[in-house]
Backbone bond lengths (Angstrom), bond angles and torsions (degrees), N, CA, C in turn:
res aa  C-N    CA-C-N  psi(-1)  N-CA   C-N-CA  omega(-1)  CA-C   N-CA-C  phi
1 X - - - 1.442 - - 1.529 108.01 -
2 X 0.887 107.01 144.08 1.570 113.85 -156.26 2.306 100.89 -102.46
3 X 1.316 117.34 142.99 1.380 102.19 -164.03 1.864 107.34 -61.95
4 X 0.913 103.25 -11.07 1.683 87.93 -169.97 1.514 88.49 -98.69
5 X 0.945 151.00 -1.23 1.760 150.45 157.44 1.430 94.90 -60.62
6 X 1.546 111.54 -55.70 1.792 108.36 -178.61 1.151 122.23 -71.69
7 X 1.475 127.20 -30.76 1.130 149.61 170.59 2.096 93.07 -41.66
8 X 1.299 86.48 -85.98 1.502 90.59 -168.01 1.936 125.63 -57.29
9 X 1.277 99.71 -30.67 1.713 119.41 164.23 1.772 97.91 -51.74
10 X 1.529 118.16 -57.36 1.387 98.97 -172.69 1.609 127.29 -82.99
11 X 1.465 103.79 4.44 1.364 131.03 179.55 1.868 102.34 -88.31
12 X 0.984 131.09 -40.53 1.328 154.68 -170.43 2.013 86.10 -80.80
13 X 1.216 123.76 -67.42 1.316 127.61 -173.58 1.681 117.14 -52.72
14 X 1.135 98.95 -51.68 1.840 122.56 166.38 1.822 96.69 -41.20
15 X 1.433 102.67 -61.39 0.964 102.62 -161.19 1.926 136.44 -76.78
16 X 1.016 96.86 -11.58 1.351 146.55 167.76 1.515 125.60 -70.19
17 X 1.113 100.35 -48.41 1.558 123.02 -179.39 1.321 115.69 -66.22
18 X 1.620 110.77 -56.87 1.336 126.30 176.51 1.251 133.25 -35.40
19 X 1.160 117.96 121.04 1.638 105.26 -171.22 1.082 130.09 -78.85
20 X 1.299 134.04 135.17 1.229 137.98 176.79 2.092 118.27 -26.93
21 X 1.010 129.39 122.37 1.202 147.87 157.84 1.636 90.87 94.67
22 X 0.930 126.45 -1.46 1.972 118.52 169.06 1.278 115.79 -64.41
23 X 1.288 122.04 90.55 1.395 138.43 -171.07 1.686 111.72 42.86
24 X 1.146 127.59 167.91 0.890 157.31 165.39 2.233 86.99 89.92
25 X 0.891 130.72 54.56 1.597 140.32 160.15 1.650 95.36 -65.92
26 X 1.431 87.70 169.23 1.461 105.29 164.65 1.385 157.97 -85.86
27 X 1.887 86.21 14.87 1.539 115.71 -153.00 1.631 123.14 64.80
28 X 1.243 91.93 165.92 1.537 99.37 -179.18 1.253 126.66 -74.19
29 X 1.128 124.64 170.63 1.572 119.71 -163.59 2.015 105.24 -143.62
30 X 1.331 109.59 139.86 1.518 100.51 176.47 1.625 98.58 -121.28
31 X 1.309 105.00 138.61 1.560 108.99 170.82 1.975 97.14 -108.65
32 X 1.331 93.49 108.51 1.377 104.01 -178.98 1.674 118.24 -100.36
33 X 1.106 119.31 97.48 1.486 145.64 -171.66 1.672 103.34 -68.68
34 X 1.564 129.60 122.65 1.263 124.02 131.70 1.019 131.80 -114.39
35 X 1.831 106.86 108.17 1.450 144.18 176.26 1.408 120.08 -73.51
36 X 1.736 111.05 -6.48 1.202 114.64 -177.46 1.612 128.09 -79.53
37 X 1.247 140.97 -4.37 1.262 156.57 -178.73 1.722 104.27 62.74
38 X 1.922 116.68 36.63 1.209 112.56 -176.61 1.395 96.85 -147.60
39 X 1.434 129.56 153.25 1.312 122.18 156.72 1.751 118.59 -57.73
40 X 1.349 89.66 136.35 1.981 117.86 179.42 1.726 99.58 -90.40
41 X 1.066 123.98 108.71 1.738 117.96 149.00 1.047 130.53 -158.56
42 X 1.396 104.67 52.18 1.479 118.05 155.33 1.484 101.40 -162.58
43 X 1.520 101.77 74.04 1.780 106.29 151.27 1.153 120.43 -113.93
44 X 0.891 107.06 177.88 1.584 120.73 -168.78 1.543 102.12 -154.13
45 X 1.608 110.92 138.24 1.651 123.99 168.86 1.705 92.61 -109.67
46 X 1.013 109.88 128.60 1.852 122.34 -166.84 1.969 93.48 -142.44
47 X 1.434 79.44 126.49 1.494 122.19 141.81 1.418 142.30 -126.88
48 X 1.499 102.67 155.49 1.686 107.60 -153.47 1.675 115.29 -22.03
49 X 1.641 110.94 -50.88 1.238 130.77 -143.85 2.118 90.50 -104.86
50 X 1.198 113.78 -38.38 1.603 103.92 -161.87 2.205 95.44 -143.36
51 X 1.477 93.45 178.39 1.492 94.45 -174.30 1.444 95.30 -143.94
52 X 1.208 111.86 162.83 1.420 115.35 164.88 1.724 117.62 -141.89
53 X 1.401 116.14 145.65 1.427 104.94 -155.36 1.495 107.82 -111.43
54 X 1.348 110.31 126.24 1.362 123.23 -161.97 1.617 120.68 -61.08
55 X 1.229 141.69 74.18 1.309 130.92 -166.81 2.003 114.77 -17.34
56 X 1.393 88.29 155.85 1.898 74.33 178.61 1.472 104.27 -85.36
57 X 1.783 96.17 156.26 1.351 110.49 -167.20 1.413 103.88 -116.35
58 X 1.735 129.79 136.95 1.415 108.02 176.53 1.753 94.65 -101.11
59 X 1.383 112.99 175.51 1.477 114.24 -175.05 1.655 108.09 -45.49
60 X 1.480 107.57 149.35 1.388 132.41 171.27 1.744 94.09 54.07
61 X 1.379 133.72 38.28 1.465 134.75 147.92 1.459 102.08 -92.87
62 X 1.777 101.68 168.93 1.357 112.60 -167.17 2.008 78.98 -165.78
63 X 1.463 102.26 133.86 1.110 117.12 166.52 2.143 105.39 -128.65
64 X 1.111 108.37 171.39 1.132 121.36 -168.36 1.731 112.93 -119.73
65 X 1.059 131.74 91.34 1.408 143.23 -153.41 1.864 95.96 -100.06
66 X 1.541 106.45 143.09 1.457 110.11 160.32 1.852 115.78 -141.46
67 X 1.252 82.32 103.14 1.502 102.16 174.54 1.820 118.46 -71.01
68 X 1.470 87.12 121.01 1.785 87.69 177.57 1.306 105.36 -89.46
69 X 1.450 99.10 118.63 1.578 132.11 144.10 1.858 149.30 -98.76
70 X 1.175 112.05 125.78 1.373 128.04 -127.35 1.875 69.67 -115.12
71 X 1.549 119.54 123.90 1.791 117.19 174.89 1.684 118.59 37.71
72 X 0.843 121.06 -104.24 1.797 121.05 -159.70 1.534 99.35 -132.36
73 X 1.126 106.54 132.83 1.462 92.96 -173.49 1.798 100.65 -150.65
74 X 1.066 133.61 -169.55 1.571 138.41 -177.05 1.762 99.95 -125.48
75 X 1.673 99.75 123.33 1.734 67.19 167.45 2.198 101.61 -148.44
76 X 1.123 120.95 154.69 1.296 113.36 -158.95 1.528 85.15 -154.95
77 X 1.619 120.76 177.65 1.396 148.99 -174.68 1.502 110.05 -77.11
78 X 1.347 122.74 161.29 1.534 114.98 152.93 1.975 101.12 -160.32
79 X 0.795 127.11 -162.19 1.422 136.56 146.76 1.957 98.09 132.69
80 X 1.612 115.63 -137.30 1.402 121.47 -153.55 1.467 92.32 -134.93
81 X 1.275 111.22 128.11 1.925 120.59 165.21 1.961 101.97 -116.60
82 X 1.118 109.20 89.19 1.153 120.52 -154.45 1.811 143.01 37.75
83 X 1.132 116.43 -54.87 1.438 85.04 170.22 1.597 90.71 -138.20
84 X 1.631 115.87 12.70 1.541 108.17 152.54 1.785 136.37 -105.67
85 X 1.021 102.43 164.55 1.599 103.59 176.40 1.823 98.25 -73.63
86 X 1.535 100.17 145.22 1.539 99.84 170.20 1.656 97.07 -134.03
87 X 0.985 116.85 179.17 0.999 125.93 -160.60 2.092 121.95 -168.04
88 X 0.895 134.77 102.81 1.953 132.77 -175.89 1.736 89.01 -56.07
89 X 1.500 117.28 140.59 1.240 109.57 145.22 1.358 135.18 -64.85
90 X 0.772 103.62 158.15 1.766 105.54 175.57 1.460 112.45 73.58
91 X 1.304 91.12 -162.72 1.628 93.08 -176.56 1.951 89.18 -151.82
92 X 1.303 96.21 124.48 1.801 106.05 173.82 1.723 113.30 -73.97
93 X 1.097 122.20 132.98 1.153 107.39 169.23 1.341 135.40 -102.11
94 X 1.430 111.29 138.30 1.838 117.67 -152.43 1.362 123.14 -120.94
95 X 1.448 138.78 164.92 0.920 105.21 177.71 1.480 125.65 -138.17
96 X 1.255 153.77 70.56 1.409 145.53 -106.62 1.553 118.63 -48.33
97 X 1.315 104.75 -24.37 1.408 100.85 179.66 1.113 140.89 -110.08
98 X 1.450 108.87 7.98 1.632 139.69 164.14 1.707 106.19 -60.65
99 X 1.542 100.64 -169.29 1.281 119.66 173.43 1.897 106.03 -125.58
100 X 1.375 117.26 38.24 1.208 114.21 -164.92 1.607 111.21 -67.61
101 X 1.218 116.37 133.11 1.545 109.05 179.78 1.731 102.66 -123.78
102 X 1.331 100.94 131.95 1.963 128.34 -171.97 1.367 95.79 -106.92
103 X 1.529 133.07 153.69 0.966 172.13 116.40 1.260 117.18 -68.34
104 X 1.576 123.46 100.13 1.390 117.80 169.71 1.482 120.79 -124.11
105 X 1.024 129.67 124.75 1.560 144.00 -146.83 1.731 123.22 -110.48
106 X 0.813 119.12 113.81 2.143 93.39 -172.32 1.813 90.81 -134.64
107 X 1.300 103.15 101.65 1.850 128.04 -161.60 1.576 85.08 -80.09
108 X 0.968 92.71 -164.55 2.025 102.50 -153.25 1.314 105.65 -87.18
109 X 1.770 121.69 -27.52 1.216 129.57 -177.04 2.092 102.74 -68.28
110 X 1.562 109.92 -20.19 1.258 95.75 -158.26 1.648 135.82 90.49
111 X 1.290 98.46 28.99 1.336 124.34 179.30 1.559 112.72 -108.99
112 X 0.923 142.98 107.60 1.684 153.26 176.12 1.296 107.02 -79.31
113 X 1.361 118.27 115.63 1.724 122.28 166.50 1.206 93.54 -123.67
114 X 1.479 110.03 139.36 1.473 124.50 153.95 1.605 104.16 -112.63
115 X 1.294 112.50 132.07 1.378 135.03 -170.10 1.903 98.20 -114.36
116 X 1.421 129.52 118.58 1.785 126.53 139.26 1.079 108.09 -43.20
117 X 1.858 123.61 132.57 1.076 120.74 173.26 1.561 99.64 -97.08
118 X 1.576 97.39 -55.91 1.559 103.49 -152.03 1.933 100.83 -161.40
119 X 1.479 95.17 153.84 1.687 88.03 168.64 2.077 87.95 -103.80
120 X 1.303 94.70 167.35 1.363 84.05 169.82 1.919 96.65 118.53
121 X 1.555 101.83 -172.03 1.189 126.13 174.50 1.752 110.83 -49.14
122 X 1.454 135.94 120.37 1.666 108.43 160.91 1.266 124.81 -77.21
């Protein structure tokens, strides 16, 4: 066997070995719900470092957002429910190289929750 036959056999083995969802995932994912009975268009799914901007939603739509995340990061809702700022408390914690899947919700009053669903499949 010639070294680059072994070369690549133990590259193939490495690769093989690895367990399923141990880094290299697909990033996280937000399923962003409007529960509010109003048009959504200006949200945002935000983390520490970057944001991503929520397509507009008309009542009872739900689009599916993927925020790039770079290691461990915090990430929660923000944008406008008519002529105020809203905002999710807190900040969820995420992780760029998982499969973490969020639920984020903004109900009729104008309240934003982001809920962890699951790592894994959505």
């Amino acid at each position: 066997m010639t070294s680059r036959a072994v070369v690549l056999l133990a590259a193939a083995v490495v690769v093989f070995a690895m367990p399923v969802g141990c880094g290299g995932g697909d990033g996280p994912r937000v399923r962003v719900v409007n529960a509010s009975g109003r048009l959504l268009d200006a949200l945002w799914v935000r983390t520490q470092r970057d944001s991503v901007r929520v397509p507009p939603l008309a009542p009872g739509e739900s689009v599916e957002v993927r925020p790039r995340v770079k290691g461990e990061d915090l990430l929660w809702v923000t944008g406008s429910f008519g002529r105020r700022r809203i905002s999710s408390p807190g900040g969820d914690y995420v992780e760029g190289s998982a499969n973490y899947r969020f639920r984020a919700v903004v109900d009729s009053a104008g309240n934003a929750e982001v809920r962890f669903l699951r790592l894994g499949i959505w």
